[in-house]
C-alpha positions in Angstrom: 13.1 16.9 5.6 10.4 14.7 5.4 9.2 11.0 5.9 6.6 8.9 4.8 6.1 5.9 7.3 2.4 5.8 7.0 -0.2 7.6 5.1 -1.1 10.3 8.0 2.5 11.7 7.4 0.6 13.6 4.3 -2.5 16.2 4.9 -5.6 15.4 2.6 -4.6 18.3 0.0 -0.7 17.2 -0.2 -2.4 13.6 -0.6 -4.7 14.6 -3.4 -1.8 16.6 -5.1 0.7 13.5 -4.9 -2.3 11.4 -6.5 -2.8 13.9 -9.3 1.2 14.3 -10.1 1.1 10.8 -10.2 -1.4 10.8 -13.0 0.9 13.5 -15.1 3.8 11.4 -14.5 2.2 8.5 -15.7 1.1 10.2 -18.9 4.0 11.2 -19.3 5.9 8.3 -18.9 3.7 6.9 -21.7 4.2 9.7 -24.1 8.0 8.8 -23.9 9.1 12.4 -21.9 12.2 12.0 -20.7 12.2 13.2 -17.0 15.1 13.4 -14.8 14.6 15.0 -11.5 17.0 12.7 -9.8 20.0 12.8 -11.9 22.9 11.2 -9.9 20.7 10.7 -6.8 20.5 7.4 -4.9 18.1 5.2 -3.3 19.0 2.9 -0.6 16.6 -0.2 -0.6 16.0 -2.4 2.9 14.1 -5.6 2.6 13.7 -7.3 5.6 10.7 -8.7 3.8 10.5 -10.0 0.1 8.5 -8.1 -2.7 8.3 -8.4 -6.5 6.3 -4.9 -6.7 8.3 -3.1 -4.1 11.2 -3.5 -5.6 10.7 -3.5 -9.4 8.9 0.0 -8.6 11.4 1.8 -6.7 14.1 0.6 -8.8 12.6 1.3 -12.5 11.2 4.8 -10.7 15.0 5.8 -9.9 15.9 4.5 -13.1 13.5 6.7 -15.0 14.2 9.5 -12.8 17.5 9.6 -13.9 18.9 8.1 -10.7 20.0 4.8 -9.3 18.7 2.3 -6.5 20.4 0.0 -4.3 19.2 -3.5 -3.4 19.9 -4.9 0.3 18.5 -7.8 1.9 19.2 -9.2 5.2 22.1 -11.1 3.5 23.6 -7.8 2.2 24.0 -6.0 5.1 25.4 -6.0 8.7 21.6 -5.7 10.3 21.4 -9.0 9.1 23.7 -9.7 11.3 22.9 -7.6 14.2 24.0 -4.5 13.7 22.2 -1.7 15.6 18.9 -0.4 13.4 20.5 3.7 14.7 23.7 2.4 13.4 22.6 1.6 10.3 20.5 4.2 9.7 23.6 6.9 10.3 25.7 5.1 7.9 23.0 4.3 5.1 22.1 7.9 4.9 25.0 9.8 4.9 25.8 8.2 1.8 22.2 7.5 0.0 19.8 10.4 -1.0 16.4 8.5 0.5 16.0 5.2 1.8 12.7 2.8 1.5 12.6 0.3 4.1 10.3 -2.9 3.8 10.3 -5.2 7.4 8.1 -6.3 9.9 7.4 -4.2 13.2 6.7 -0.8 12.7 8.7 0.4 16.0 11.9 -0.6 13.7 11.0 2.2 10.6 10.5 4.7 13.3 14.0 4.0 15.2 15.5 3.8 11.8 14.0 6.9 10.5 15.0 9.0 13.8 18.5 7.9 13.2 19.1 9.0 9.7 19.7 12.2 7.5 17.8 11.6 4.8 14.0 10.8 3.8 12.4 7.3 5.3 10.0 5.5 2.9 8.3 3.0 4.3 7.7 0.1 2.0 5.4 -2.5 4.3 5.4 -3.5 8.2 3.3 -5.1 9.9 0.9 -2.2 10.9 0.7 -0.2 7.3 1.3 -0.1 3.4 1.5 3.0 2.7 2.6 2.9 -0.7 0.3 0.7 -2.2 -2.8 3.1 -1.0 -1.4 6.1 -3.3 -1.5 3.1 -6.0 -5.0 2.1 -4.9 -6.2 5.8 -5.0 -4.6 6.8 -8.2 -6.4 3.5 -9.4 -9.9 4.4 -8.5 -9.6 8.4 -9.3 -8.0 7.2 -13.1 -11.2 4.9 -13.2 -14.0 6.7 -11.1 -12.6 10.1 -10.1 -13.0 11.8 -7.0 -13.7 8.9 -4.2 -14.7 11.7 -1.9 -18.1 10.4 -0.6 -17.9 6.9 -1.8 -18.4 3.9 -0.2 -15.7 1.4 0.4 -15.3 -2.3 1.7 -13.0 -3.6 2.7 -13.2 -7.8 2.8 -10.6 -9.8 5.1 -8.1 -9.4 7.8 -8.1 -6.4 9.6 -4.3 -6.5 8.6 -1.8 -3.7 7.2 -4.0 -3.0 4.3 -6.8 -2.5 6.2 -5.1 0.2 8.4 -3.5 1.9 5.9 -7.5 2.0 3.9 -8.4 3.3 7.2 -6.3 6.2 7.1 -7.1 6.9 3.2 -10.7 6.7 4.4 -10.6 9.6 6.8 -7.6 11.8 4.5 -10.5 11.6 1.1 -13.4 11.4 3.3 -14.6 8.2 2.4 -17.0 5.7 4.0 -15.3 2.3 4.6 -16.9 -0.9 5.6 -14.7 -3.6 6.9 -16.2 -6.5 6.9 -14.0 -10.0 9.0 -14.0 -12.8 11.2 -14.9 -11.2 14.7 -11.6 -12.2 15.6 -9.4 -10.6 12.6 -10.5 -6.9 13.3 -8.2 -4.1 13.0 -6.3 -3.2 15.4 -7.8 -0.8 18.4 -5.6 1.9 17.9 -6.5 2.0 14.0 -10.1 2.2 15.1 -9.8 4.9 17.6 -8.0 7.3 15.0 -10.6 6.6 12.0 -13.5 5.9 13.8 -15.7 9.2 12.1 -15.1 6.9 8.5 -15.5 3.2 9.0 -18.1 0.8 10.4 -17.1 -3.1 11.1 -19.7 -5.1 10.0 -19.5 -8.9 10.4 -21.6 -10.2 7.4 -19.9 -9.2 4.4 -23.2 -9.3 2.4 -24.4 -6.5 3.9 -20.8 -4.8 4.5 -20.5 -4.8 0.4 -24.2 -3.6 -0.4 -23.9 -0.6 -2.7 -20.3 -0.3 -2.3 -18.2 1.6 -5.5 -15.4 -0.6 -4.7 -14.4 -3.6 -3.3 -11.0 -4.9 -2.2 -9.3 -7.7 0.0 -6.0 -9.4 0.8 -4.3 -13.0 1.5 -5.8 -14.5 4.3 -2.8 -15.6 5.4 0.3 -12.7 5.4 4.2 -13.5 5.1 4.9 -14.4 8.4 1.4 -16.3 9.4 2.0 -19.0 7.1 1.3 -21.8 10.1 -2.1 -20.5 10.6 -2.9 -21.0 6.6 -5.6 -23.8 7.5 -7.0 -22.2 10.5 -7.4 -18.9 8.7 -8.9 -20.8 5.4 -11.7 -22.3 7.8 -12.2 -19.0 9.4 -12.7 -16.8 6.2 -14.0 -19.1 3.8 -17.6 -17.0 4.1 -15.4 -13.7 3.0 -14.3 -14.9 -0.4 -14.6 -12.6 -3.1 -16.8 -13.9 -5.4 -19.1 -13.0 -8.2 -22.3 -13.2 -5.8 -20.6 -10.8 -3.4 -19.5 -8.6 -6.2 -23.4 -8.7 -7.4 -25.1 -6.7 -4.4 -22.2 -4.2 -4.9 -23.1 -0.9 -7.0 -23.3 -2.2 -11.1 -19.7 0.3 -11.5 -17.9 -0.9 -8.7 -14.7 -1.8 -8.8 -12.7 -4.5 -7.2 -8.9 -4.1 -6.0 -5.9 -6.6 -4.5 -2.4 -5.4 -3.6 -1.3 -9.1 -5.3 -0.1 -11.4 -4.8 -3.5 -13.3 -5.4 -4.4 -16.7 -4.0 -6.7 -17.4 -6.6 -10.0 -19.9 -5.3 -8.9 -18.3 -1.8 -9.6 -14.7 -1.0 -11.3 -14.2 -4.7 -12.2 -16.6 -7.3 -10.6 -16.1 -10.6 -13.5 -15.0 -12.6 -13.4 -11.7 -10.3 -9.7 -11.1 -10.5 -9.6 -11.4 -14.3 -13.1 -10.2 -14.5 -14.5 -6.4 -15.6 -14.5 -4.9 -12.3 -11.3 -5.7 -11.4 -8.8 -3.4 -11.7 -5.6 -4.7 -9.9 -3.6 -4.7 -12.9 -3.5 -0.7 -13.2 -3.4 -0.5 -9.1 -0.4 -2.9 -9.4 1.2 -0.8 -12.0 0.4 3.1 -10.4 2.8 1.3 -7.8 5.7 2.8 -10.3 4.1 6.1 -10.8 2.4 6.7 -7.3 5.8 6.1 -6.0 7.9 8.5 -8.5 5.5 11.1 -7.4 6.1 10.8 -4.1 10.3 10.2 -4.3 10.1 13.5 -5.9 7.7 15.2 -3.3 10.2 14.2 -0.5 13.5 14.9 -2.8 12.3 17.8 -5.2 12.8 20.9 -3.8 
């Protein structure tokens, strides 16, 4: 039995082979092949934290797969209500197949995955997004191919993103710049583990010089919403904007997990514009994440 609570629960190859099933399913999805590897199989769905893309993904992905998902937020269930997490974890998976948990501190996914019987997805904390980086890198290979050897920046908060484009950095051997407020760097640990494939470099001019793609985040996560202003002062100067987007490589690419704060974090004309691409990254969510439900359920 596996898990997948962050990206570094995957070795580069099984990586590169869930990014190129993803592809196939996609095409096949599109082609109208009906694929059922999950016939009467069921997926157990805890959202601590909110999502329109989490959810819409796993849920259609079960549904194509022939299988069902359940929806349970903090209203739907007794860990709303203080239940234990190993309690809940026991119960949930003796009766669901695999279970993709969305919340806040990491140390709760873990507990809850060492608890139960069945495969733990994670879906967000606050230290990774896993699942959004085998969208991001299905995105750029569909587009680019092979982002072995390419350069990356990443512009913003050194925040869940960031880690989890840290660890993609060093499982495809890519450079990645991350370019933030000296006080919004990723966290040390992060740093430690990926230090051979990223650089921090304060001025994001020169972090996004001859990059092949470029990509940011909300300056402001769920959960910081008090500091909005604060953080608005402190990374007005790393706004994705067309100048920025100008000293990259002329085929670069730009990329947001979305929700978008358009006029914050990037102005419109580069979210609508022809580099970006967050339209297919949001999308591969679906496929990325049918390739890996049937990597951890698929014998």
């Amino acid at each position: 039995m596996r898990h997948f609570l962050t990206l570094t629960d995957l070795s580069s190859a099984e990586f590169k082979q869930l990014l190129q099933r993803a592809i196939e399913l996609k095409r096949m999805q599109k082609a109208g092949e009906i694929y059922e590897p999950l016939k009467n199989r069921v997926l157990a769905m805890v959202f601590e934290k909110s999502s329109t893309r989490t959810r819409v993904s796993f849920e259609t992905g079960m549904v194509q797969f022939g299988g069902h998902a359940l929806f349970l937020s903090p209203r739907d269930t007794q860990l709303g209500r203080g239940e234990p997490i190993e309690d809940s974890a026991r119960v949930l998976s003796s009766m669901a197949d695999c279970i993709m948990v969305r919340t806040f501190e990491h140390s709760k996914i873990e507990l809850f995955a060492q608890y139960s019987s069945v495969p733990v997805i994670n879906g967000l904390t606050d230290d990774v997004h896993p699942c959004q980086l085998l969208a991001d890198m299905q995105a750029y290979i569909e587009s680019r191919g092979d982002i072995a050897g390419k350069t990356v920046t990443w512009v913003g908060d050194g925040n869940n993103m960031c880690h989890s484009y840290m660890h993609a950095a060093k499982l495809l051997d890519f450079k990645l710049n991350i370019t933030c407020p000296e006080n919004y760097t990723p966290a040390q640990s992060f740093i430690d583990e990926t230090s051979s494939h990223i650089e921090i470099i304060h001025d994001p001019v020169a972090a996004c010089t001859g990059s092949d793609l470029i990509v940011t985040d909300v300056w402001a996560s769920m959960g910081q919403e008090e500091e909005q202003l604060s953080r608005e002062k402190d990374f007005a100067p790393y706004q994705v904007n067309a100048g920025l987007m100008q000293v990259a490589n002329p085929d670069a690419l730009f990329m947001h997990c979305l929700p978008a704060h358009r006029g914050e974090e990037v102005t419109a004309d580069v979210i609508d514009g022809e580099h970006s691409v967050v339209w297919d990254e949001a999308e591969n969510r679906l496929h990325a994440q049918k390739a890996l439900l049937e990597f951890l359920l698929v014998e």
